[in-house]
N, CA, C and O atoms as a GROMACS GRO file, in nm:
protein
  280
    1UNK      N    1  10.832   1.354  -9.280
    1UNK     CA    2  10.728   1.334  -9.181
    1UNK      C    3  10.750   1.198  -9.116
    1UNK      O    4  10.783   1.098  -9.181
    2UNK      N    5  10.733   1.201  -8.999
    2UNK     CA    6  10.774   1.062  -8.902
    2UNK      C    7  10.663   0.989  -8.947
    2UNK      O    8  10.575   1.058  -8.999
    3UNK      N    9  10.640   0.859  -8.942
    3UNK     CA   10  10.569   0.760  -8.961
    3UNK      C   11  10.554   0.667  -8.853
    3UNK      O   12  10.619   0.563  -8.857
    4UNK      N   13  10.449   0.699  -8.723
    4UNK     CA   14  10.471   0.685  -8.579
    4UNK      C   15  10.363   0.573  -8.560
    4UNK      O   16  10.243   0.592  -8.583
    5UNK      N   17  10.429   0.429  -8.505
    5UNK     CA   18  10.372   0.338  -8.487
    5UNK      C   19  10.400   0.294  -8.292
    5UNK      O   20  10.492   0.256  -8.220
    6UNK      N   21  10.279   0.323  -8.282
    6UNK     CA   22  10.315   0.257  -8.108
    6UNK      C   23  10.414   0.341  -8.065
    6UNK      O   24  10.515   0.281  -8.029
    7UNK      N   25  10.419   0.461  -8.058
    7UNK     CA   26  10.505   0.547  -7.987
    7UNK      C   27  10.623   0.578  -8.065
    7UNK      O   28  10.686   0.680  -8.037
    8UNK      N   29  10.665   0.496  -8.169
    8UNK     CA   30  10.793   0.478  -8.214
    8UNK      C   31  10.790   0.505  -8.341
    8UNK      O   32  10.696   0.454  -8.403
    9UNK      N   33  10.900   0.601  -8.428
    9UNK     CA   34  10.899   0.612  -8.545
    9UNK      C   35  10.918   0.500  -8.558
    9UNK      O   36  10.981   0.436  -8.474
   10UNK      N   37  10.856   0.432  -8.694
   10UNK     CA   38  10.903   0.350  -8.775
   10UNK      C   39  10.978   0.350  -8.930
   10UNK      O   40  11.039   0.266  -8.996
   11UNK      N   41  10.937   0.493  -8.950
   11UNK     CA   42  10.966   0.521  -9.058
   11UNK      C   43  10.958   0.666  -9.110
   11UNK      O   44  10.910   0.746  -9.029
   12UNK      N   45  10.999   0.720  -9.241
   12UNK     CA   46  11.032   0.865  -9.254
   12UNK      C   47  10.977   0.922  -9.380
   12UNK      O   48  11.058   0.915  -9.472
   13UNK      N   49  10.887   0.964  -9.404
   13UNK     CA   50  10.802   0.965  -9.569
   13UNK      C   51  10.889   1.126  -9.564
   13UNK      O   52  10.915   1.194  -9.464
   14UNK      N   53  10.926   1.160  -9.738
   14UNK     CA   54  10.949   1.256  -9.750
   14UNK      C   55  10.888   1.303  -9.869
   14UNK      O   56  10.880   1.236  -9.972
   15UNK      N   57  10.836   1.435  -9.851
   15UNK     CA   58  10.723   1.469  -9.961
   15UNK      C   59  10.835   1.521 -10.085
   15UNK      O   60  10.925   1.599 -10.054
   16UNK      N   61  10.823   1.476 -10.207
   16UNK     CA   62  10.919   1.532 -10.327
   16UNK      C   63  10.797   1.559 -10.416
   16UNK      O   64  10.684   1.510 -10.413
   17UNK      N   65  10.863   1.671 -10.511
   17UNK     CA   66  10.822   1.717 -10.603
   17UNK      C   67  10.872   1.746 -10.716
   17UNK      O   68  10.989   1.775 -10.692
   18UNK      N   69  10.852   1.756 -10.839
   18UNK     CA   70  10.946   1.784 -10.931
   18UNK      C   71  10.964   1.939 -10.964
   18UNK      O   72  11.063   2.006 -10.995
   19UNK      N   73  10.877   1.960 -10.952
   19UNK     CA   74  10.884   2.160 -10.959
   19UNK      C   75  10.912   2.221 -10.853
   19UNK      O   76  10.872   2.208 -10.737
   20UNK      N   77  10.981   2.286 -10.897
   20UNK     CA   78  11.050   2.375 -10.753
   20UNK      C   79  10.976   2.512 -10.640
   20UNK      O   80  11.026   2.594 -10.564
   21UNK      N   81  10.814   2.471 -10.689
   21UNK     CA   82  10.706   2.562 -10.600
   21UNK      C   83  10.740   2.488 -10.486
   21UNK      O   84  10.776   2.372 -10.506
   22UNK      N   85  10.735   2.536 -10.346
   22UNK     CA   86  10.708   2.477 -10.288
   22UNK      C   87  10.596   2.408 -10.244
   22UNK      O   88  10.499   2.436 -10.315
   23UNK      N   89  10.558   2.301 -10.122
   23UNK     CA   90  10.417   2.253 -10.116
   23UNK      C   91  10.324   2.358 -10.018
   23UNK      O   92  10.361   2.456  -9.953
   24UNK      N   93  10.247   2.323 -10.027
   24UNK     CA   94  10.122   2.513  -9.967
   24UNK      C   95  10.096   2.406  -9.826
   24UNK      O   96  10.126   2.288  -9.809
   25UNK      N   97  10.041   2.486  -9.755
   25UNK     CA   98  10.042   2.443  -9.607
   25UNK      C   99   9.910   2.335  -9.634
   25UNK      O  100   9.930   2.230  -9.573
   26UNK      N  101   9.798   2.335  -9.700
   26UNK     CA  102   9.693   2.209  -9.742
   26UNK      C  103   9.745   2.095  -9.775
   26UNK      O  104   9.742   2.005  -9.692
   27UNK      N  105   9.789   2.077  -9.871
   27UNK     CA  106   9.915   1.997  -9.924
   27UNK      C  107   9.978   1.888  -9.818
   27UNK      O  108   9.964   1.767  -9.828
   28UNK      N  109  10.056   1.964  -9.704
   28UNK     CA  110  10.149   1.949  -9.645
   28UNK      C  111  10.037   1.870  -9.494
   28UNK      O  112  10.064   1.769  -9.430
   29UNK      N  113   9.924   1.957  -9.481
   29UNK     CA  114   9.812   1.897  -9.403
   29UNK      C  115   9.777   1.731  -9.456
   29UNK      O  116   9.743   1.632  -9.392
   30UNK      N  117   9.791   1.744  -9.542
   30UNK     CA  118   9.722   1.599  -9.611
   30UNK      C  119   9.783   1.491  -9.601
   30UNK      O  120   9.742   1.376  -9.592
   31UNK      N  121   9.914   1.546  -9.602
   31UNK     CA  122  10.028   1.417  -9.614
   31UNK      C  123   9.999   1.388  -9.481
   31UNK      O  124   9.946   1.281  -9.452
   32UNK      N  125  10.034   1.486  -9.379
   32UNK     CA  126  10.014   1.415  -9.236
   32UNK      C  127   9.934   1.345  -9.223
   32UNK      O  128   9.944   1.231  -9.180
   33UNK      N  129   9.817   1.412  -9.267
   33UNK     CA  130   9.676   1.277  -9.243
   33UNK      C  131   9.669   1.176  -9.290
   33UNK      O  132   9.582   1.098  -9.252
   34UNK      N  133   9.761   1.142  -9.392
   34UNK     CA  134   9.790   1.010  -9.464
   34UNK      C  135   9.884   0.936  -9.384
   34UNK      O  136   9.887   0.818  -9.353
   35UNK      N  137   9.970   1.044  -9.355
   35UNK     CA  138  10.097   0.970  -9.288
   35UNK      C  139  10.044   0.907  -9.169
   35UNK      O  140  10.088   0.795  -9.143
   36UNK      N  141   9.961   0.957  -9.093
   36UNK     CA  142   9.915   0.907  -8.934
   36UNK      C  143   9.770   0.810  -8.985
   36UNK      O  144   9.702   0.753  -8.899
   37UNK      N  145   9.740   0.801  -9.109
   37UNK     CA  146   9.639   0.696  -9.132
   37UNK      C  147   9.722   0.540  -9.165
   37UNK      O  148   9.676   0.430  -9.136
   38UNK      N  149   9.861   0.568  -9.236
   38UNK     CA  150   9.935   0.443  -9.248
   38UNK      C  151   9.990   0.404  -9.142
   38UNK      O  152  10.002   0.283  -9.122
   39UNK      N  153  10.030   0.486  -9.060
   39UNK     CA  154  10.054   0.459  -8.889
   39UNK      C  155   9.981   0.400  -8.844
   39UNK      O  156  10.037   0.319  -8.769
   40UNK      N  157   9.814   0.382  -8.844
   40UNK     CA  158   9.767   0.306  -8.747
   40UNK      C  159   9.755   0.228  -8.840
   40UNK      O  160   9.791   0.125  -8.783
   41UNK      N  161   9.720   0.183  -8.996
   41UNK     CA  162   9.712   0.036  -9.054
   41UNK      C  163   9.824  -0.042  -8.994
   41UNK      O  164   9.808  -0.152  -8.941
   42UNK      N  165   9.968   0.037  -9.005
   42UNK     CA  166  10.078  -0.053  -8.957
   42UNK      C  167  10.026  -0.091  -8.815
   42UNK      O  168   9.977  -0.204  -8.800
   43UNK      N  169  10.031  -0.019  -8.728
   43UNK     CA  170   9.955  -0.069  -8.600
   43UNK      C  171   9.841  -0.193  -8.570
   43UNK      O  172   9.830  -0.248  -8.460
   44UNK      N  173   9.767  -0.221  -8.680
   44UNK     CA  174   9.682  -0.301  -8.689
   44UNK      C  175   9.768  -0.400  -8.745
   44UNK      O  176   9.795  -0.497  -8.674
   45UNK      N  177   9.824  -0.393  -8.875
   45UNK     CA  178   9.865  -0.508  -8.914
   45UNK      C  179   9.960  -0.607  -8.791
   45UNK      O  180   9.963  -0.730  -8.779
   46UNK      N  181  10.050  -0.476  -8.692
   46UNK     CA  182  10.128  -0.567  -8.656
   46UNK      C  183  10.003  -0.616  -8.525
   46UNK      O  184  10.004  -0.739  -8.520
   47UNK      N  185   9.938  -0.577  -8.461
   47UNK     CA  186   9.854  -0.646  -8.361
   47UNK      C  187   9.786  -0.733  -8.402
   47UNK      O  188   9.715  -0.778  -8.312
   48UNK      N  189   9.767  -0.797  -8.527
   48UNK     CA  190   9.674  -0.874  -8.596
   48UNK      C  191   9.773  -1.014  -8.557
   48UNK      O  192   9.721  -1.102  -8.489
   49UNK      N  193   9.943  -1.032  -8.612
   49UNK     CA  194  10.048  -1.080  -8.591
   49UNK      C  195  10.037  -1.086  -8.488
   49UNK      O  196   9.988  -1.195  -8.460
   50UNK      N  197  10.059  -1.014  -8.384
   50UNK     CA  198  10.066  -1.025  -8.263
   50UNK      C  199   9.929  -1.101  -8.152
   50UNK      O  200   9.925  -1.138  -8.034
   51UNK      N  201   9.877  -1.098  -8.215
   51UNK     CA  202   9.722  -1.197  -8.167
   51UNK      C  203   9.722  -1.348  -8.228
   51UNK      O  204   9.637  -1.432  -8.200
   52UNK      N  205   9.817  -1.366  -8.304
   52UNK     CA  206   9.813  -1.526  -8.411
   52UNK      C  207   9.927  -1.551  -8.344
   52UNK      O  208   9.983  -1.649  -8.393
   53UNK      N  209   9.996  -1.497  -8.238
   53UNK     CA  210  10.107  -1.535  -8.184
   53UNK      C  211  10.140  -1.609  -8.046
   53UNK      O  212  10.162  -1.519  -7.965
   54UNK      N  213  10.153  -1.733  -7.984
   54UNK     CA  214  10.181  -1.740  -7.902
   54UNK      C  215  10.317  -1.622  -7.818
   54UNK      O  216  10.423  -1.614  -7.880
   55UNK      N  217  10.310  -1.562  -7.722
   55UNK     CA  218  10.434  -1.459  -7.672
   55UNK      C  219  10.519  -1.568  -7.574
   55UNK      O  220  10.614  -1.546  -7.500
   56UNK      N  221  10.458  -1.671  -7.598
   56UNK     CA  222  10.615  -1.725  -7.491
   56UNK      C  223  10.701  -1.806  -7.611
   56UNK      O  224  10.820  -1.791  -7.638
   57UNK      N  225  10.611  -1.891  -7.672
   57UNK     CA  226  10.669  -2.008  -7.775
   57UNK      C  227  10.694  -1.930  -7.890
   57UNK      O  228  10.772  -1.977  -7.973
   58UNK      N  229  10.657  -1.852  -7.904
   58UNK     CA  230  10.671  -1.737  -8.045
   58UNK      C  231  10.606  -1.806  -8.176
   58UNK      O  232  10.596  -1.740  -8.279
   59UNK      N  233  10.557  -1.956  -8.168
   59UNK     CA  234  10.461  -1.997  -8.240
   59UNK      C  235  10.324  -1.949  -8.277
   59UNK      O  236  10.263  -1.864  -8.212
   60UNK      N  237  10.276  -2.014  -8.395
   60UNK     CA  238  10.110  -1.957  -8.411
   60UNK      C  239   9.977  -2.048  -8.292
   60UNK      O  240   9.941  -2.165  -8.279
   61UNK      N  241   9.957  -1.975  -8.254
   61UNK     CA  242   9.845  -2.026  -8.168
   61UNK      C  243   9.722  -2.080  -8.183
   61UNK      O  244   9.697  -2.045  -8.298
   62UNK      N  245   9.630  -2.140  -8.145
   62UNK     CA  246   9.532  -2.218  -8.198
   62UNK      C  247   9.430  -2.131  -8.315
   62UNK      O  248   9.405  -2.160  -8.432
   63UNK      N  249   9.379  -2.000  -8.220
   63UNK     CA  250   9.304  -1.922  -8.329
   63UNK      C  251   9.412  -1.912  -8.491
   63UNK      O  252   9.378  -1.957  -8.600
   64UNK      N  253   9.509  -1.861  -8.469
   64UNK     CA  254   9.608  -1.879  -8.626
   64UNK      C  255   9.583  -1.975  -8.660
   64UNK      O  256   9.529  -1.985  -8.770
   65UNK      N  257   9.608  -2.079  -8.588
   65UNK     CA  258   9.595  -2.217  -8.677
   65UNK      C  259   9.483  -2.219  -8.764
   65UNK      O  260   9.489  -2.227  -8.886
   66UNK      N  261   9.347  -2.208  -8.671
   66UNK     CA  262   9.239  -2.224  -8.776
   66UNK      C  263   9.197  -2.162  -8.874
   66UNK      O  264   9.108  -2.195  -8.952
   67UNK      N  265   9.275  -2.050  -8.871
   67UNK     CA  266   9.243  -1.888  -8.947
   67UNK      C  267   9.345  -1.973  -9.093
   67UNK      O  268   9.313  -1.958  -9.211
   68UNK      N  269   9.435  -2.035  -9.057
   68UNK     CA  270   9.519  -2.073  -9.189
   68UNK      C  271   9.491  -2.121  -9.267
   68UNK      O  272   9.424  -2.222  -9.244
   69UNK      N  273   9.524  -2.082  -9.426
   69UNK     CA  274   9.424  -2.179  -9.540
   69UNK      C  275   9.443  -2.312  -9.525
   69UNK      O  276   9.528  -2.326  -9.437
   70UNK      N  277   9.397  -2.446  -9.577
   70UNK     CA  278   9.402  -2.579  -9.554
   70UNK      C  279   9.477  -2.641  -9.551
   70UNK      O  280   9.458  -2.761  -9.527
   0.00000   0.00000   0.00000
């Protein structure tokens, strides 16, 4: 299952099992919904980064600064 951040895979989860049933179509529902719930945390985490960031200087910007422990 793709792991789709901002348009873009980022990554590739593959469902394993040790028994050789296969997984039932519920199962297989769930993972997606997990899979596209870690998609948008990643999405957040990186816009969180991306807001503590100056985009020209690629430095931390004043709000980061103050957000930083002491």
């Amino acid at each position: 299952m793709p792991l789709i951040e901002g348009g873009q895979v980022e990554a590739v989860v593959m469902l394993v099992r040790r028994s050789p049933d296969p997984f039932d179509e519920r199962s297989v529902e769930l993972a997606g919904t997990l899979v596209d719930q870690a998609g948008a945390g990643l999405a957040l985490v990186h816009a969180r980064a991306e807001a503590g960031t100056d985009p020209v200087a690629g430095c931390m910007n004043h709000r980061a600064m103050r957000r930083a422990p002491g």
